[in-house]
C-alpha positions in Angstrom: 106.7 67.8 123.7 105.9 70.6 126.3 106.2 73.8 125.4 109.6 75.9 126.4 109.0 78.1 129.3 111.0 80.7 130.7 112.2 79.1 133.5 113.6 76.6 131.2 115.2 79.8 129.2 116.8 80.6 133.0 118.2 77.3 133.7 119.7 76.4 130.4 121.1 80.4 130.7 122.6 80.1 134.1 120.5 82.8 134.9 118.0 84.2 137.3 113.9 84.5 135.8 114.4 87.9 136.6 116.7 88.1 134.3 115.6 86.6 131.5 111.9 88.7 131.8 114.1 91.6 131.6 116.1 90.8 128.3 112.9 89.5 126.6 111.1 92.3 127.0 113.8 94.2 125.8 115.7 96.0 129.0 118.2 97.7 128.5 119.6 97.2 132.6 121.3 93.6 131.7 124.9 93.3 130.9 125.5 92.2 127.2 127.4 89.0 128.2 124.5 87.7 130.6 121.9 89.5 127.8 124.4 87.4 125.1 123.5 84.3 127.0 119.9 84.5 127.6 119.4 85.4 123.6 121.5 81.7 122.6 119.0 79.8 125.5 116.2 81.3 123.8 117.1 80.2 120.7 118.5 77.0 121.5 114.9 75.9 123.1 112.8 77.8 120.3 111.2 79.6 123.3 108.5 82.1 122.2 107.4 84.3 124.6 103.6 84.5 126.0 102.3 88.0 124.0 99.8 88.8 126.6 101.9 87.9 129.9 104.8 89.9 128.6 102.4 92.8 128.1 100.8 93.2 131.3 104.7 93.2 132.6 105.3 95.7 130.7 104.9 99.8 132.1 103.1 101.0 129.5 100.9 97.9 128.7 102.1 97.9 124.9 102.8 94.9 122.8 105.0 96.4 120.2 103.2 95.6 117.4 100.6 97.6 114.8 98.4 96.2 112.7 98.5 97.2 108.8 95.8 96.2 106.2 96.4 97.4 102.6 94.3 96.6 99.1 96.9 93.9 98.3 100.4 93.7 99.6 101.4 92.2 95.7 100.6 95.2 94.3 103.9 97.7 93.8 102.0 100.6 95.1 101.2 98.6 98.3 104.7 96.6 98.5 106.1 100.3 98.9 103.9 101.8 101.4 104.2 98.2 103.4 108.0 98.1 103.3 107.8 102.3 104.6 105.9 101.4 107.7 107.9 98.4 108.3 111.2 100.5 108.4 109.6 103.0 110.8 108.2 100.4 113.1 111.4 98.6 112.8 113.2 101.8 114.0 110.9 101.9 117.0 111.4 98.1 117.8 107.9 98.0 116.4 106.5 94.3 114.7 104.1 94.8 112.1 101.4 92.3 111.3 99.8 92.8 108.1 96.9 91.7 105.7 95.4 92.0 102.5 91.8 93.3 101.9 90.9 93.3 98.8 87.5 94.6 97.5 86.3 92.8 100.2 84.5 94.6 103.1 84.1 91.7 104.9 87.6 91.0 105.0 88.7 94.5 106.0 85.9 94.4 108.8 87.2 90.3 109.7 91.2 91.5 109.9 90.2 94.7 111.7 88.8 92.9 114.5 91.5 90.3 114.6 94.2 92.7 115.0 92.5 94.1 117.2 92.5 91.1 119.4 95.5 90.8 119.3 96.0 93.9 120.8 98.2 95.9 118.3 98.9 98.8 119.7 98.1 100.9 116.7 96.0 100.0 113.1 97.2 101.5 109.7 94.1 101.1 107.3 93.6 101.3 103.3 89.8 101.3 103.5 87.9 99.0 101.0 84.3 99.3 102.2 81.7 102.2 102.6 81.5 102.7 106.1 84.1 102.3 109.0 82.3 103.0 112.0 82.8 99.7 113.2 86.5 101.5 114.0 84.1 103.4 116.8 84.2 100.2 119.3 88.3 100.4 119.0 88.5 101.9 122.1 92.2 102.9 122.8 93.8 101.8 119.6 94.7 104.7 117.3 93.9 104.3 113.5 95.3 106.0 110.7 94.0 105.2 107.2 96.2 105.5 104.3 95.5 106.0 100.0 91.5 106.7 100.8 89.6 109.1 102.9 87.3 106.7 105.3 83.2 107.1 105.6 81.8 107.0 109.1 85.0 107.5 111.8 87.5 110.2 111.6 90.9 109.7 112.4 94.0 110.8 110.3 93.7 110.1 106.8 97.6 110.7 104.7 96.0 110.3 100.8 98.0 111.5 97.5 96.4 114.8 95.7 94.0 113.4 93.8 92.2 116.0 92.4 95.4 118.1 91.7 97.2 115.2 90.1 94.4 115.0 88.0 93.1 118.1 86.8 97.4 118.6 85.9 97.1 115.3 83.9 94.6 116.5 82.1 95.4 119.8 81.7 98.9 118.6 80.2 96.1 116.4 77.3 94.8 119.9 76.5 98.0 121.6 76.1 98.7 119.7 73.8 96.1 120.1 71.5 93.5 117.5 72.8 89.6 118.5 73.0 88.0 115.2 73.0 89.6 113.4 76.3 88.1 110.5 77.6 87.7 109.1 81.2 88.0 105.3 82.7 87.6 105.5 86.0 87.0 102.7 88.8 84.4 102.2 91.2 82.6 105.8 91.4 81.8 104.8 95.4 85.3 104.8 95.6 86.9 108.4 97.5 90.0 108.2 95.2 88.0 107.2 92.1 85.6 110.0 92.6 88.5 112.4 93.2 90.1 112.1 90.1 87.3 112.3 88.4 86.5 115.7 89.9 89.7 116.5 89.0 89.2 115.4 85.2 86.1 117.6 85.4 87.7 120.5 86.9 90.3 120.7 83.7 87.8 120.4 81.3 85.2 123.4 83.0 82.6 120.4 83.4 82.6 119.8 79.2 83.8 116.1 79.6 84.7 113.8 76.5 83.5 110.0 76.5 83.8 109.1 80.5 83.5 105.3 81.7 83.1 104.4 84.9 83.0 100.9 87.3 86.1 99.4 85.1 87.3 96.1 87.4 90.1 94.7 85.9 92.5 94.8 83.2 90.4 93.0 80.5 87.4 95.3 81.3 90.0 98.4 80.7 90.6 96.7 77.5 86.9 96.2 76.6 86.2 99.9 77.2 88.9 101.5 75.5 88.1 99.7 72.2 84.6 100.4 72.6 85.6 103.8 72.7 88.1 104.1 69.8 85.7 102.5 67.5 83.0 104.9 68.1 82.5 107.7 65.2 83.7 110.4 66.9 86.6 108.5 69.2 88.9 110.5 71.6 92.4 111.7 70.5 93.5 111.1 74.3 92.8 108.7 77.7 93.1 109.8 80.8 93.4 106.4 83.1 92.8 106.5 86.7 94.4 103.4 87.9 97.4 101.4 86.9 95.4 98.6 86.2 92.9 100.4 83.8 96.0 101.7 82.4 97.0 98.4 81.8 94.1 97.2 79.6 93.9 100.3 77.7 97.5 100.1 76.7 96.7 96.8 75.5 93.6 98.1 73.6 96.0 100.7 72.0 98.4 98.2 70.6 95.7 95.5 69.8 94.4 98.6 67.4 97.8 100.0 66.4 96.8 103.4 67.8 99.5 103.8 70.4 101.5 106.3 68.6 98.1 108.1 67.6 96.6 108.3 70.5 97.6 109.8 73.6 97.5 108.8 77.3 98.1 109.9 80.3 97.9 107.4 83.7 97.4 108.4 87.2 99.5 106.2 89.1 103.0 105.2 88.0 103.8 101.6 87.2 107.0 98.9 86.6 108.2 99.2 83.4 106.4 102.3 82.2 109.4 103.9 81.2 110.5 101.3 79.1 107.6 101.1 76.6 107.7 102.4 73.6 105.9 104.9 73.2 106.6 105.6 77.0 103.5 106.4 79.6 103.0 109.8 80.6 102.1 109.5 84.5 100.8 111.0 87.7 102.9 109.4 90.0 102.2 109.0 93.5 104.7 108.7 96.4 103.6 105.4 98.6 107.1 104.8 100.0 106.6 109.0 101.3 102.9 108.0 102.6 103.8 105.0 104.2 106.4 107.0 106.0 103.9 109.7 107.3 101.3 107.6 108.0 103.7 105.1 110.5 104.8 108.8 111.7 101.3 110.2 112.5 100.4 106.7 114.2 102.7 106.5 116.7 102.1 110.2 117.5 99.2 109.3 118.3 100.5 106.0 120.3 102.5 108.3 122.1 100.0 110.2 123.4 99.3 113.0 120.9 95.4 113.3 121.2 94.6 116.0 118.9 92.2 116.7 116.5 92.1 114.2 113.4 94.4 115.2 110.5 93.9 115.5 106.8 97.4 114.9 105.4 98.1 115.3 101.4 101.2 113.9 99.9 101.8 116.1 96.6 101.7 113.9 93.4 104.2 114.3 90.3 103.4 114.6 86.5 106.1 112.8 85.1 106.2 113.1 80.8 107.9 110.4 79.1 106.2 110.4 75.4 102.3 109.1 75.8 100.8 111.9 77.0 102.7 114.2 74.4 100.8 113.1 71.2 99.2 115.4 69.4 95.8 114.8 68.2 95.5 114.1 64.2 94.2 116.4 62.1 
């Protein structure tokens, strides 16, 4: 079966071409009962309207659409941000089309390029690999990246305070009592991971306790953390860098039955963290805020704003709820 067209949209409407190219490319110069008509056609036929031919009838030569590629749109941190752009695009009359990266720089380089052919008008970007220059042949499309600082291309960059959130995080360990804090960190090539490590480093004037770096995944977190609290001289606290290090060393904890001996503090808040018992100690970050400022910031710059890239910090919040409150044993 051919495929609807919009002079089928016109005839089935009672209504001129004209008309109808007006009211799907959002006009507002049609009355609503004629606008109320052309709408049911289009839906009774399924019509879908050729994305490139409605651009170049369009003034500005915008598709209303912007690209958004995130480490994983399962992830809560991610779901938030996502569903923050998507209200603000929404706002705007704005689609978003959006994919998950991964660790994969590949796949951030592979979706890039899609979107890009598909002429977003705009590309929201958590970087996963170590070098974005490819971003350079974008000519005309504005990128913003989001969570991580990218290598390679600037543009504006809306990341959490890392290195405050941490240093605070560890900071609180110490005043409580703690000397011998330990570190599990991800990826050091990452620009958040190294971050909050610089930040751990900061709070302790460069005298670190055990530190543990490149954990990938949950069970590795849990691998490490027992590791640690079976050495002779184990830490009295863990400072976790990501939710899902947290994860496995939580897991650790209880596996050993340290959890109410040893204390914890997590950068990065996560679903039922509040209810455990005892509860996790965070360094929440704001992604629903982020989101928001970073959709803001891109279509500034869709608009026509052209200035210099922007460094934008979304302040983080230590939130105690028992973990991080232990004090060490005698």
């Amino acid at each position: 079966m051919a495929r609807p067209t919009m002079n089928d949209v016109a005839r089935t409407a009672g209504v001129s071409l004209k008309t109808v190219s007006r009211v799907v490319n959002g006009e507002p110069t049609v009355t609503p009962d004629l606008a109320a008509r052309v709408r049911a056609a289009v839906e009774s036929l399924d019509y879908r309207p050729h994305l490139g031919a409605s651009m170049l009838r369009r003034n500005d030569r915008r598709t209303r659409t912007i690209g958004v590629l995130l480490e994983d749109v399962s992830n809560p941190f991610s779901g938030a941000l996502h569903r923050a752009i998507e209200d603000e695009a929404h706002a705007r009359g704005v689609h978003v089309l959006t994919g998950s990266v991964g660790d994969d720089d590949g796949r951030e380089r592979e979706l890039a390029r899609a979107f890009r052919q598909r002429q977003t008008d705009g590309l929201i970007l958590a970087p996963t690999g170590s070098d974005q220059g490819y971003l350079s042949h974008f000519t005309g499309t504005p990128v913003v990246f989001v969570d991580r600082a990218p290598a390679g291309f600037r543009a504006d960059t809306v990341v959490s305070t890392n290195v405050a959130g941490a240093a605070g995080a560890v900071r609180h360990l110490v005043g409580h009592g703690h000397r011998r804090i330990a570190y599990l960190g991800d990826r050091p090539h990452i620009p958040t991971a190294r971050e909050r490590f610089r930040g751990y480093l900061q709070a302790l004037g460069n005298r670190p306790g055990p530190v543990v770096h490149d954990i990938r995944g949950e069970a590795a977190a849990e691998r490490a953390t027992i590791t640690l609290l079976r050495r002779a001289d184990p830490p009295t606290a863990l400072f976790t860098s990501h939710s899902v290090i947290t994860i496995g060393a939580l897991r650790a904890l209880r596996r050993l039955g340290r959890h109410r001996s040893v204390a914890l503090v997590a950068f990065d808040d996560f679903p039922l963290a509040d209810l455990l018992e005892p509860a996790v100690t965070v360094v929440a970050q704001h992604p629903a805020r982020i989101g928001r400022v970073a959709a803001e910031a891109l279509f500034e710059r869709i608009d026509g704003y052209d200035g210099p890239p922007r460094e934008i910090r979304v302040a983080t919040t230590l939130i105690a709820r028992g973990s991080g409150e232990i004090s060490p044993g005698p």
